[in-house]
TORKOLVO-127099 format. One record per residue (C-alpha): residue in three letters; x, y, z. Coordinates in steps of 0.02 Angstrom, whole numbers, plus 50000, padded with zeros to 5 digits. Layout:
// residues N
[Ala,[X,Y,Z]] ...
// end
This chain:
// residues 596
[Unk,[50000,50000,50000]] [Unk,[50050,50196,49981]] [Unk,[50064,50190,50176]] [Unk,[50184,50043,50177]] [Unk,[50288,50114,50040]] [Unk,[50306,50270,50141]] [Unk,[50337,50197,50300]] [Unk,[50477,50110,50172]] [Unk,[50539,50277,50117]] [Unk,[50531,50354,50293]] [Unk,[50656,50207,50345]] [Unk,[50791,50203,50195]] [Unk,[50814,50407,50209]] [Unk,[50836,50370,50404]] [Unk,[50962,50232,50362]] [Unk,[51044,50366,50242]] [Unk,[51040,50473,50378]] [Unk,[51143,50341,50493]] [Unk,[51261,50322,50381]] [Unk,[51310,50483,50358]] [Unk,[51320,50516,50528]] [Unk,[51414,50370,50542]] [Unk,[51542,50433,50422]] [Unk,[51537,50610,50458]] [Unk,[51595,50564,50657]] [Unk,[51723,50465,50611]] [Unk,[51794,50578,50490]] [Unk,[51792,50733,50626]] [Unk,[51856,50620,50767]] [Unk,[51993,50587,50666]] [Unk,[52031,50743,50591]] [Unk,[51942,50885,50734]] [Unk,[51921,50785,50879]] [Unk,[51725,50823,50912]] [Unk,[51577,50721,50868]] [Unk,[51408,50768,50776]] [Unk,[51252,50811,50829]] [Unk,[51122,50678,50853]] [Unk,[51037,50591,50999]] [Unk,[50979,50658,51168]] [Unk,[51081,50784,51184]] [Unk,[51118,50927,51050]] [Unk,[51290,50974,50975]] [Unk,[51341,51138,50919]] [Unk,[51269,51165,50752]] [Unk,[51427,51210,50665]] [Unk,[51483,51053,50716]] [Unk,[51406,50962,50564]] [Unk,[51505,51052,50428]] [Unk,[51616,50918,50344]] [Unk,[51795,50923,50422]] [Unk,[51923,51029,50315]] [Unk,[51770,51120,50218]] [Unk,[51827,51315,50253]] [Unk,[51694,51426,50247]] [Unk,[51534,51373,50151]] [Unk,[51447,51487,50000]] [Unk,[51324,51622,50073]] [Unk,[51179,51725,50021]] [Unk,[51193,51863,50149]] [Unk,[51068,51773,50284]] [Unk,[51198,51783,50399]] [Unk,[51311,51657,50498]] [Unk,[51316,51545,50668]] [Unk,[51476,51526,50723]] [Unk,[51582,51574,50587]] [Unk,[51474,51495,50464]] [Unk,[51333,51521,50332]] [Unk,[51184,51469,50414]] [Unk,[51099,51389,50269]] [Unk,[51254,51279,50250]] [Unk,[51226,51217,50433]] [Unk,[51023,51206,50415]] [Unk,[51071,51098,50280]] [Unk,[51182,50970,50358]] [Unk,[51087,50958,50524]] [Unk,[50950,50897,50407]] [Unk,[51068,50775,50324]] [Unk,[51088,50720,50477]] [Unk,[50919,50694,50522]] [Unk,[50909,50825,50691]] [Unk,[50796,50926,50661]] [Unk,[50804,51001,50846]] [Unk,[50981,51048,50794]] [Unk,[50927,51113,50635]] [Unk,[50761,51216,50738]] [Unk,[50912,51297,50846]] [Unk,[51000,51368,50699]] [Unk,[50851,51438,50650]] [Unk,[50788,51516,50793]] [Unk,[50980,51612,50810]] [Unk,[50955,51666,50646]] [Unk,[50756,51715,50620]] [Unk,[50782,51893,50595]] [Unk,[50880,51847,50429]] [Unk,[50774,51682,50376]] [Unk,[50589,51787,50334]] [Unk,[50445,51661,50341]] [Unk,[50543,51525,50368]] [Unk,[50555,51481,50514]] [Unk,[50348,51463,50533]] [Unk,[50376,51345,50374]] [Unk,[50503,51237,50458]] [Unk,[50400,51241,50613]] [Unk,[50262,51177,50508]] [Unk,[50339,51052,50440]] [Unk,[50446,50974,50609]] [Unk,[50261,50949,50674]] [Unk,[50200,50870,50537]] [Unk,[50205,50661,50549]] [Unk,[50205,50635,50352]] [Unk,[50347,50793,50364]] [Unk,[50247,50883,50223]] [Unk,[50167,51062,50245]] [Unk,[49989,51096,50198]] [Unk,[49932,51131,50032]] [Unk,[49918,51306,50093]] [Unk,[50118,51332,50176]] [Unk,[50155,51242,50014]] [Unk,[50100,51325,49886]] [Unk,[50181,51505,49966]] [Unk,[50353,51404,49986]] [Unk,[50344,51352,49796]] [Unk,[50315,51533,49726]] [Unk,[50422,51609,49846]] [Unk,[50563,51496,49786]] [Unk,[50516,51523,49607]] [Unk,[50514,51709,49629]] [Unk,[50664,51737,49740]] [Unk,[50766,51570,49760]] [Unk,[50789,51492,49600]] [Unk,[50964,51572,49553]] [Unk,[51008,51602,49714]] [Unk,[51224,51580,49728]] [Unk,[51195,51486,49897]] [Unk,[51164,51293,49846]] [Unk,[51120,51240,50027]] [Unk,[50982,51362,50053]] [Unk,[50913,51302,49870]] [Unk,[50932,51120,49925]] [Unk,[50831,51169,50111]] [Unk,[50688,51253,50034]] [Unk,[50679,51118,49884]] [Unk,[50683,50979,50029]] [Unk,[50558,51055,50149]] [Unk,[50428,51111,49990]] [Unk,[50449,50971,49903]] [Unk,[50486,51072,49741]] [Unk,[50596,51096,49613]] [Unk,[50587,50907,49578]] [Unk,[50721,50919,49409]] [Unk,[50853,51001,49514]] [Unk,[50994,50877,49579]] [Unk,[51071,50986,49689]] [Unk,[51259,50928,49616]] [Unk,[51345,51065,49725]] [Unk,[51289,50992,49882]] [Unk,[51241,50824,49853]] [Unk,[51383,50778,49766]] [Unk,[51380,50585,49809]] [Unk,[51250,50450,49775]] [Unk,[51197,50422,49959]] [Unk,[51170,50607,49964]] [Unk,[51059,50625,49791]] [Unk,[50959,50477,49865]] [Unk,[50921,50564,50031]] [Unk,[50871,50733,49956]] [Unk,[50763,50624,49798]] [Unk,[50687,50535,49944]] [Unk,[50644,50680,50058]] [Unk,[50550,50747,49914]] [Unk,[50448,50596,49857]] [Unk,[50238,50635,49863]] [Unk,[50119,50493,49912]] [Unk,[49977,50618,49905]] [Unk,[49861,50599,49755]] [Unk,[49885,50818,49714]] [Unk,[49830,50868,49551]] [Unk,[49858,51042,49583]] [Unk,[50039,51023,49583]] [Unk,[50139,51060,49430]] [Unk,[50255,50926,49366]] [Unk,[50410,51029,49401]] [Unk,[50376,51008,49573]] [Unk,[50319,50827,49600]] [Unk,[50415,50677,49599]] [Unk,[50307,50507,49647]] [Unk,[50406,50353,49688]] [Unk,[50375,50260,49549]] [Unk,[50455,50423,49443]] [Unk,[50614,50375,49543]] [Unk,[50608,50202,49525]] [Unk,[50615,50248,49328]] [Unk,[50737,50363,49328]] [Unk,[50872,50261,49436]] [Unk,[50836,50076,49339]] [Unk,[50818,50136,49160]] [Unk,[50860,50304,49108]] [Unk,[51022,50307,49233]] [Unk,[51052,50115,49239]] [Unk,[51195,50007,49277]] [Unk,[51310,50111,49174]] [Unk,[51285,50258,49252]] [Unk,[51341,50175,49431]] [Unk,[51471,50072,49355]] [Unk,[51374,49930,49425]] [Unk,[51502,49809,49381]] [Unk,[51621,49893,49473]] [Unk,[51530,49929,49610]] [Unk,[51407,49817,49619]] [Unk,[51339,49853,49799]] [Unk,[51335,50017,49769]] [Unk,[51214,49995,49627]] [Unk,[51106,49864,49737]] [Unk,[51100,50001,49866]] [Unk,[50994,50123,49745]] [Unk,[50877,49973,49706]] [Unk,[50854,49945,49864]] [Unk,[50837,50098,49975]] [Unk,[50699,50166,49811]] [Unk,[50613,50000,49851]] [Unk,[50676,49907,49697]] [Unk,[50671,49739,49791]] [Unk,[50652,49620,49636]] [Unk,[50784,49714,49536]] [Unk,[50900,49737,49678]] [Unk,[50876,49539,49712]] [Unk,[50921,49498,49537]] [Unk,[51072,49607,49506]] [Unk,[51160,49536,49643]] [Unk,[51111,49362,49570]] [Unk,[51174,49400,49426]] [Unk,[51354,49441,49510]] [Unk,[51444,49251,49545]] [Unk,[51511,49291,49698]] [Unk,[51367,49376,49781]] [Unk,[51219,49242,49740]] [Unk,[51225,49193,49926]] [Unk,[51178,49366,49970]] [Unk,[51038,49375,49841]] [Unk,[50955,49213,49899]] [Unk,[50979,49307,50107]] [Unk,[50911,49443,50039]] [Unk,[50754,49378,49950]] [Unk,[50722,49258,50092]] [Unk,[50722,49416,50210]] [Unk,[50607,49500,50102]] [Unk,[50499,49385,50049]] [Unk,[50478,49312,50249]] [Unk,[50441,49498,50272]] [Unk,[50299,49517,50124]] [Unk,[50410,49651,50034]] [Unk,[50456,49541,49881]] [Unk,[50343,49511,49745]] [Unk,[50354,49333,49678]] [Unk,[50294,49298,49523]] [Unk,[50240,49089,49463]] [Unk,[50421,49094,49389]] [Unk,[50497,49166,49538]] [Unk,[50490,48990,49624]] [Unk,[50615,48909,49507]] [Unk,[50725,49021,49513]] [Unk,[50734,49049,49734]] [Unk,[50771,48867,49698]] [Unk,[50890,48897,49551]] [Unk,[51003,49032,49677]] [Unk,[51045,48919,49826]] [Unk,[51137,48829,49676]] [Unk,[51247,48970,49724]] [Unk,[51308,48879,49868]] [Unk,[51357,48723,49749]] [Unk,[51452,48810,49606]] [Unk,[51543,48905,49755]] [Unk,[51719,48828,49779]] [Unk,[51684,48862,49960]] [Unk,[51537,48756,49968]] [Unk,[51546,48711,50155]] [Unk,[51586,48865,50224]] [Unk,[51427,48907,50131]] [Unk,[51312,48790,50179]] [Unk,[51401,48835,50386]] [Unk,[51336,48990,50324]] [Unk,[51160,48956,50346]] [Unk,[51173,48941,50539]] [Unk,[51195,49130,50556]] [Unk,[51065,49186,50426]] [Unk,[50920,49272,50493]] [Unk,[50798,49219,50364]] [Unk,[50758,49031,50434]] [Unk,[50553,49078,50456]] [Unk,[50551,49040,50265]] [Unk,[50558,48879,50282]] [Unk,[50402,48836,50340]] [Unk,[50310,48965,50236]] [Unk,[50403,48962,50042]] [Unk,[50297,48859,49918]] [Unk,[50307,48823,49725]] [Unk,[50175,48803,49622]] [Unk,[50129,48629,49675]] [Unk,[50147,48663,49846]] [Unk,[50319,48579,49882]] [Unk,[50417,48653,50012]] [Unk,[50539,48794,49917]] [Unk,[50667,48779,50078]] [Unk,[50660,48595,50103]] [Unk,[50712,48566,49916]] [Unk,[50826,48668,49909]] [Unk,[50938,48623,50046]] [Unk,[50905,48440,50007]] [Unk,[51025,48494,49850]] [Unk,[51124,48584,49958]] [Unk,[51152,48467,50059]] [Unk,[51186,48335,49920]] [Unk,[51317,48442,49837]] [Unk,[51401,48519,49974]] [Unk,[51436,48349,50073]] [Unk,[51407,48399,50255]] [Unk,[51283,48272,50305]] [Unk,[51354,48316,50494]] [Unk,[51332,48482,50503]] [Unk,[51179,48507,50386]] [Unk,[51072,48359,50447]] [Unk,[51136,48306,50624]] [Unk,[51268,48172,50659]] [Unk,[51219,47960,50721]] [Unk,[51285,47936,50868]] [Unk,[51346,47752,50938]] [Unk,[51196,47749,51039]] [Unk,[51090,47791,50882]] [Unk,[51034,47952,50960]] [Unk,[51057,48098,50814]] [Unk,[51150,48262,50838]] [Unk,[51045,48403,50793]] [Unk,[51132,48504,50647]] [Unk,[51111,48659,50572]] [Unk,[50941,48619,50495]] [Unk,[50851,48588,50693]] [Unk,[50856,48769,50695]] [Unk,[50752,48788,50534]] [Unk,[50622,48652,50559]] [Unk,[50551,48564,50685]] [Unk,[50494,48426,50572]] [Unk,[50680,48377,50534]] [Unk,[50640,48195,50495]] [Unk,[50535,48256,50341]] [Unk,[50688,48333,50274]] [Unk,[50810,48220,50306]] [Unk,[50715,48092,50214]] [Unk,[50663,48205,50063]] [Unk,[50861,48223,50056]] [Unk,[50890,48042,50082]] [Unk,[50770,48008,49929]] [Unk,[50852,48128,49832]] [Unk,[51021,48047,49869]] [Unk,[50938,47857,49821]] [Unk,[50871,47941,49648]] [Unk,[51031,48012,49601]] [Unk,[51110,47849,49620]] [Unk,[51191,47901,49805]] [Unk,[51170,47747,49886]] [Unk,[51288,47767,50020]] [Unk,[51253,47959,50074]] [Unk,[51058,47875,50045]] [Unk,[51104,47745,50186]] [Unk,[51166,47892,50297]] [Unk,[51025,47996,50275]] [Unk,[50901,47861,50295]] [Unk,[50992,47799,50461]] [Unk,[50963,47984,50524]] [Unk,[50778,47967,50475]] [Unk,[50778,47831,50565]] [Unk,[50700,47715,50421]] [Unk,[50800,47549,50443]] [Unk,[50671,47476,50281]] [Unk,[50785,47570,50176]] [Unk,[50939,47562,50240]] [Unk,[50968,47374,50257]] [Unk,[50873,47388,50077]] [Unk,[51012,47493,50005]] [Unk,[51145,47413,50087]] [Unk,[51096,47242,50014]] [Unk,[51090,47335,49828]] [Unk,[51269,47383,49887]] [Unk,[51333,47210,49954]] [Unk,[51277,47116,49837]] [Unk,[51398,47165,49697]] [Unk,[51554,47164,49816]] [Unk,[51523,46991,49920]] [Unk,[51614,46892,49807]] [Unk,[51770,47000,49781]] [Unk,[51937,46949,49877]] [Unk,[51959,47088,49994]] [Unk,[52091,47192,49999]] [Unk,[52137,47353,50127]] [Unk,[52019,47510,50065]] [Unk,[51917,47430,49937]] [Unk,[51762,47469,49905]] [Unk,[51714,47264,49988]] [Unk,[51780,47327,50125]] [Unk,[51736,47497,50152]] [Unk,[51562,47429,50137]] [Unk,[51591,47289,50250]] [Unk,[51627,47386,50390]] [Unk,[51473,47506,50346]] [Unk,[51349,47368,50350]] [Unk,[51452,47271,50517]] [Unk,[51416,47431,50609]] [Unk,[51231,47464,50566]] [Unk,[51221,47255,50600]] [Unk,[51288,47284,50771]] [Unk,[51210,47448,50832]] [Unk,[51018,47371,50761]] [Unk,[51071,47215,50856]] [Unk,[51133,47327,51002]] [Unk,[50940,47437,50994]] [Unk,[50829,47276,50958]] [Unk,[50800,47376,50768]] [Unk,[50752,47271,50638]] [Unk,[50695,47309,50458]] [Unk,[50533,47206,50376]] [Unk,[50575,47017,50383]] [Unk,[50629,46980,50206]] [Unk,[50762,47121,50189]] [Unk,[50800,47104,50364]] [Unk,[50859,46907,50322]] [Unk,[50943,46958,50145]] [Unk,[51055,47085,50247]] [Unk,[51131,46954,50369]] [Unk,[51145,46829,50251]] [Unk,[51250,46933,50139]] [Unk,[51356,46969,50305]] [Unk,[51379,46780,50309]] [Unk,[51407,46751,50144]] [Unk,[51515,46876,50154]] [Unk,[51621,46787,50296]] [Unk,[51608,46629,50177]] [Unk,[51707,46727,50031]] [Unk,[51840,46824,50161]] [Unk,[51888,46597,50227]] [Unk,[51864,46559,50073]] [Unk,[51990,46667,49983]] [Unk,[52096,46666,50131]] [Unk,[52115,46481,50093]] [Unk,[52028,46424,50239]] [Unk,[51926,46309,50160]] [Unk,[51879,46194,50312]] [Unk,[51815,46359,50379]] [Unk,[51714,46405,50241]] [Unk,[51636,46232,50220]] [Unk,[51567,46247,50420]] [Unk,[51489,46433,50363]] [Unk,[51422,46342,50218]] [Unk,[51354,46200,50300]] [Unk,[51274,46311,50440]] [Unk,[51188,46420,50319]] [Unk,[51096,46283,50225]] [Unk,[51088,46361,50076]] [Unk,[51155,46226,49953]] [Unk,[51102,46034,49973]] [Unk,[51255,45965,50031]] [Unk,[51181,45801,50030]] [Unk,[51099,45711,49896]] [Unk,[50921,45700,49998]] [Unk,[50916,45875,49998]] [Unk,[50940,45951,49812]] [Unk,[50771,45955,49763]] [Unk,[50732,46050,49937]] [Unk,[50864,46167,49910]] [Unk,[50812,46213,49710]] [Unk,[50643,46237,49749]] [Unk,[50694,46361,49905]] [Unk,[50800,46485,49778]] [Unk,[50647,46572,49711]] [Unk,[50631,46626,49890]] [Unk,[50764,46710,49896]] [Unk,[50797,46901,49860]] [Unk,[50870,46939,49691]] [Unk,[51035,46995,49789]] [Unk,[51062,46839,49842]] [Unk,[51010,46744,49660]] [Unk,[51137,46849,49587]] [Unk,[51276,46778,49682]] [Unk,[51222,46601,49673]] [Unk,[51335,46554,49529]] [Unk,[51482,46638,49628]] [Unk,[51430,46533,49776]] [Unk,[51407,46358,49695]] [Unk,[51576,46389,49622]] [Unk,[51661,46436,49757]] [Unk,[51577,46300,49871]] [Unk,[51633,46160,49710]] [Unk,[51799,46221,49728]] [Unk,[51791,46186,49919]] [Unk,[51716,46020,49867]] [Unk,[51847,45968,49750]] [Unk,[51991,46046,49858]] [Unk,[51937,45931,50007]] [Unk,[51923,45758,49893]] [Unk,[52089,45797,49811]] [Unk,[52159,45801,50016]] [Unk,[52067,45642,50081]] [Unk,[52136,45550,49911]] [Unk,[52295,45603,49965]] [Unk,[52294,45578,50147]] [Unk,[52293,45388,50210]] [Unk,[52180,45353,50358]] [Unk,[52255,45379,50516]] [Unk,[52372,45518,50476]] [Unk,[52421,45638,50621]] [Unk,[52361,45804,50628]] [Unk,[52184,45759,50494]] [Unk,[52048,45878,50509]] [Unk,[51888,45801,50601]] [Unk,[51825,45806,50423]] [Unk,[51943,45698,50326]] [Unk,[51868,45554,50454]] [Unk,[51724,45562,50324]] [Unk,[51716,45454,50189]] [Unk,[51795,45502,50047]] [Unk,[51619,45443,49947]] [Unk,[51532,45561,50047]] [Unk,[51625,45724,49978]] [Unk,[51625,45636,49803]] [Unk,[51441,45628,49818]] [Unk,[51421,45796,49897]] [Unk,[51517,45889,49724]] [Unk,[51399,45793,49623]] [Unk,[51235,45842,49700]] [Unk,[51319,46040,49691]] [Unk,[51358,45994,49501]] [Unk,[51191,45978,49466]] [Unk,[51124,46099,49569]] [Unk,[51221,46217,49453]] [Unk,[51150,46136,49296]] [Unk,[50987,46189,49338]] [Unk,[51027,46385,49405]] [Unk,[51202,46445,49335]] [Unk,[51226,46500,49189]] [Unk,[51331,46418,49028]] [Unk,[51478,46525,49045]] [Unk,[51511,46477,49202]] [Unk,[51551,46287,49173]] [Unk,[51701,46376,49101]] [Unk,[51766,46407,49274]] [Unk,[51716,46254,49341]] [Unk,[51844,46113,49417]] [Unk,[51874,45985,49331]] [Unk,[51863,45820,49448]] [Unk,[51776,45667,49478]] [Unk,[51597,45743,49442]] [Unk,[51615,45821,49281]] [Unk,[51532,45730,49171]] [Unk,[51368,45811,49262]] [Unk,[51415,45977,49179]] [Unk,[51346,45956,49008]] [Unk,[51228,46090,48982]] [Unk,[51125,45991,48869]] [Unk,[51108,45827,49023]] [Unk,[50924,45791,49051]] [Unk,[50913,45800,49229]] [Unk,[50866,45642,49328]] [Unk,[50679,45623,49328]] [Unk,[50675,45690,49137]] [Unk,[50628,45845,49230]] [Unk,[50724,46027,49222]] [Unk,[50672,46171,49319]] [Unk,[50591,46318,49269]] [Unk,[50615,46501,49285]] [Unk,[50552,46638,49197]] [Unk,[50692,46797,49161]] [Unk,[50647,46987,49220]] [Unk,[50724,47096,49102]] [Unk,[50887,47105,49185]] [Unk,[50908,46909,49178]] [Unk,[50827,46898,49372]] [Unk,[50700,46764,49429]] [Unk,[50522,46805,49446]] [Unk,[50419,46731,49596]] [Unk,[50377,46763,49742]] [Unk,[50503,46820,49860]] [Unk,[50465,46736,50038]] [Unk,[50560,46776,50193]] [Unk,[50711,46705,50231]] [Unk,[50741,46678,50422]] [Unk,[50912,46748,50502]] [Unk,[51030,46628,50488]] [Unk,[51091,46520,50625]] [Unk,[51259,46591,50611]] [Unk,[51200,46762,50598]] [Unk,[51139,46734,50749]] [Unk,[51317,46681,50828]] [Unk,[51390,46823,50717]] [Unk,[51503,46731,50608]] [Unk,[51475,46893,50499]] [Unk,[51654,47021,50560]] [Unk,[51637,47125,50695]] 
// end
């Protein structure tokens, strides 16, 4: 509304007003060792002259303490005391005509504007008398306190931007008056104009100086062009997305259907910013965090939420962004708690993100924080099963994911956590098969027979192959996909174990409890695994397969015993279809033969 805008206007010239106090102290402390006028109590008046300035220009009104008065009513204005400026007047009244009733007038008024009537005798009086006066100051008071004059910009005395923008300010009307020639009124909107298009960039050497050029947008209430200047700048897109968050939180910044795309489009500010984390740390000290429960986009998603979920994505500080697991699985509240209080919603709108952009660890860490153990023991089984049958080796990715999925394993163990049954059994029997790969490419082949055996999942007895094929299509497809890893490995065992017992006459010192077995028994176990392999694994891996006492079972071509062959049906990726039952934890799960 008009009153708003004014209340706006009323603000940025007081701001102006600060500054140049601000600047106008430090500059005499330094250089006269006095301070300004301002506050409670009132300085002398010829204390506002600008240090160094010798005498001002005069029109004959007389002086204050050495000085043109006009020059002094002038900057006691600038500096917004007008009880300083009222004293300066009052010493020189004799000299100053009808002025001082006008100033009066006007220091009473709340809107500081005189009445049509006061007005209108200020206006002619200036045209008649004041126009070419020689004294600049006394020109700029009466144009500032009539409001007239509008085309005048006062070069001799406000010789700086900050200062044109005060005095342009000062003489901005909000009143609807016809009666006003166009010489002497100036509406906001004429000021807007004349700043953004006929000056411009150009003008301000806005490339140069950018903030300089943001500060005229913004103290003439330019908010949407200030806000996308400074985007435009690289290194100040931070500040535009503080600065539109600040004024759109306060209802200052007009945001158009389009406007939502890009608010999302500048926190990619904080990605393409080689100081991404001290960026995104950045956030903590913003004032602007009541946005985030307010900002929507067209389809009503959450601006702020989406936006730091990318954040947080690119940048990399899970800790400090989202909060931090602890060993106890408590979470440390990061810089987000003091955003939202519905963290978890974020967290997992970031953890999804993470999953969709193919993130699957950060996903796992995100989803741990939102405390959804569903997807993280599902993720971690998409990222064990690739690795399980790899020969580990010191900071591989086998092991590096190892020890990710032993700690979750340990701390759900530790909190009673458990996911829904079936993924919850796929995770720990990837741990274990896991633990059979590690013996069995550590050549402990005993070892990895006992894990084997223990885990039933291949007949290791002739009794129990059908059994055993007709359990697979229970089994997740990250455990199918290892199955021809696992039968090869476990053949291997097999035919390492035979090749030993032929070797090693009964009675020898030092025999495993195993090699008591008879050697028919392990020839008849490799068989049964032979043909448990003819009806799952496919051609190319007979290639790889021992040759020993069994392998005349390996013809792909063999009708199986029975005349009968078992059927699957291939996804798209080559994975069985059926129905995927639950698998139990395994008994050695259970007496964690998985690492710790």
């Amino acid at each position: 509304t008009d009153r708003d805008t004014h209340t706006q206007t009323h603000t940025h010239t007081q701001t102006l007003q600060s500054h140049f106090i601000i600047m106008k102290k430090n500059l005499i402390s330094s250089e006269m060792s006095f301070d300004l006028p301002g506050g409670a109590t009132p300085q002398p008046p010829e204390n506002v002259l600008p240090a160094g300035s010798g005498k001002e220009p005069s029109d004959g009104d007389g002086e204050v303490e050495g000085q043109p008065v006009w020059a002094i009513i002038y900057y006691c204005l600038r500096c917004g005391d007008l009880n300083a400026a009222m004293t300066v007047v009052s010493r020189a009244q004799h000299q100053l005509g009808d002025f001082k009733s006008w100033f009066q007038e006007y220091m009473s008024s709340p809107d500081k504007r005189l009445s049509p009537a006061s007005e209108n005798k200020l206006r002619l009086h200036y045209r008649r008398a004041l126009r070419n006066s020689a004294d600049p100051y006394k020109r700029a008071v009466y144009c500032l306190i009539g409001k007239c004059d509008v085309n005048d910009s006062h070069g001799e005395v406000a010789d700086k931007t900050d200062d044109y923008l005060w005095l342009k300010l000062n003489q901005v009307c909000f009143d609807d008056d016809s009666s006003s020639s166009p010489q002497d009124r100036l509406t906001l909107p004429q000021l807007q104009k004349q700043l953004l298009e006929d000056y411009g960039e150009s003008h301000f050497s806005a490339s140069q100086h950018p903030f300089l050029y943001f500060q005229v947008l913004f103290l003439t209430a330019q908010f949407e062009a200030a806000v996308a200047f400074l985007f435009r700048v690289e290194r100040l897109r931070s500040h535009a997305v503080h600065v539109a968050l600040v004024l759109y939180e306060l209802r200052l910044l007009l945001k158009s259907s389009g406007q939502s795309a890009q608010l999302r489009e500048s926190f990619s500010c904080y990605r393409s910013d080689p100081r991404c984390g001290e960026r995104a740390r950045s956030l903590e000290t913003r004032p602007w965090s009541a946005a985030s429960t307010s900002s929507k986009d067209s389809q009503g998603e959450n601006m702020f939420m989406r936006c730091v979920s990318e954040l947080v994505i690119e940048s990399r500080e899970f800790d400090m962004l989202l909060g931090k697991l602890e060993k106890d699985g408590s979470r440390k509240p990061g810089i987000i708690d003091k955003f939202a209080g519905d963290t978890r919603t974020i967290i997992s709108k970031v953890a999804l993100e993470a999953e969709n952009k193919g993130l699957f660890e950060e996903a796992v860490r995100l989803y741990e924080l939102a405390k959804n153990p569903d997807k993280v023991l599902e993720l971690m089984n998409r990222l064990l099963s690739p690795v399980i049958a790899q020969v580990s080796a010191p900071q591989s990715n086998k092991e590096r994911l190892k020890n990710t999925a032993v700690v979750i394993a340990e701390r759900y163990r530790s909190q009673g956590t458990a996911a829904e049954k079936s993924i919850n059994g796929t995770f720990y029997l990837l741990l274990d098969l896991m633990t059979f790969f590690d013996e069995y490419h550590a050549g402990h082949v005993d070892r990895a027979y006992d894990v084997m055996e223990r885990l039933k999942l291949l007949p290791l007895s002739q009794d129990s192959v059908e059994e055993r094929v007709a359990a697979f299509r229970n089994f997740s497809d990250e455990v199918r996909h290892n199955l021809s890893e696992v039968l090869l490995a476990t053949m291997n065992i097999l035919f390492t174990q035979y090749k030993r017992l032929k070797g090693a006459p009964a009675g020898t010192p030092g025999r495993s409890p195993r090699t008591v077995e008879d050697r028919g028994t392990v020839r008849g176990n490799a068989a049964d695994a032979f043909k448990l392999k003819a009806y799952l694994v496919p051609a190319n891996i007979n290639t790889a397969a021992p040759s020993g006492p069994s392998a005349h079972h390996l013809r792909r071509d063999d009708s199986l015993q029975h005349g009968r062959r078992h059927q699957r049906q291939a996804g798209p990726d080559g994975a069985f279809l059926g129905n995927i039952q639950t698998h139990e934890v395994p008994t050695c799960c259970s007496n964690r033969t998985w690492p710790a």
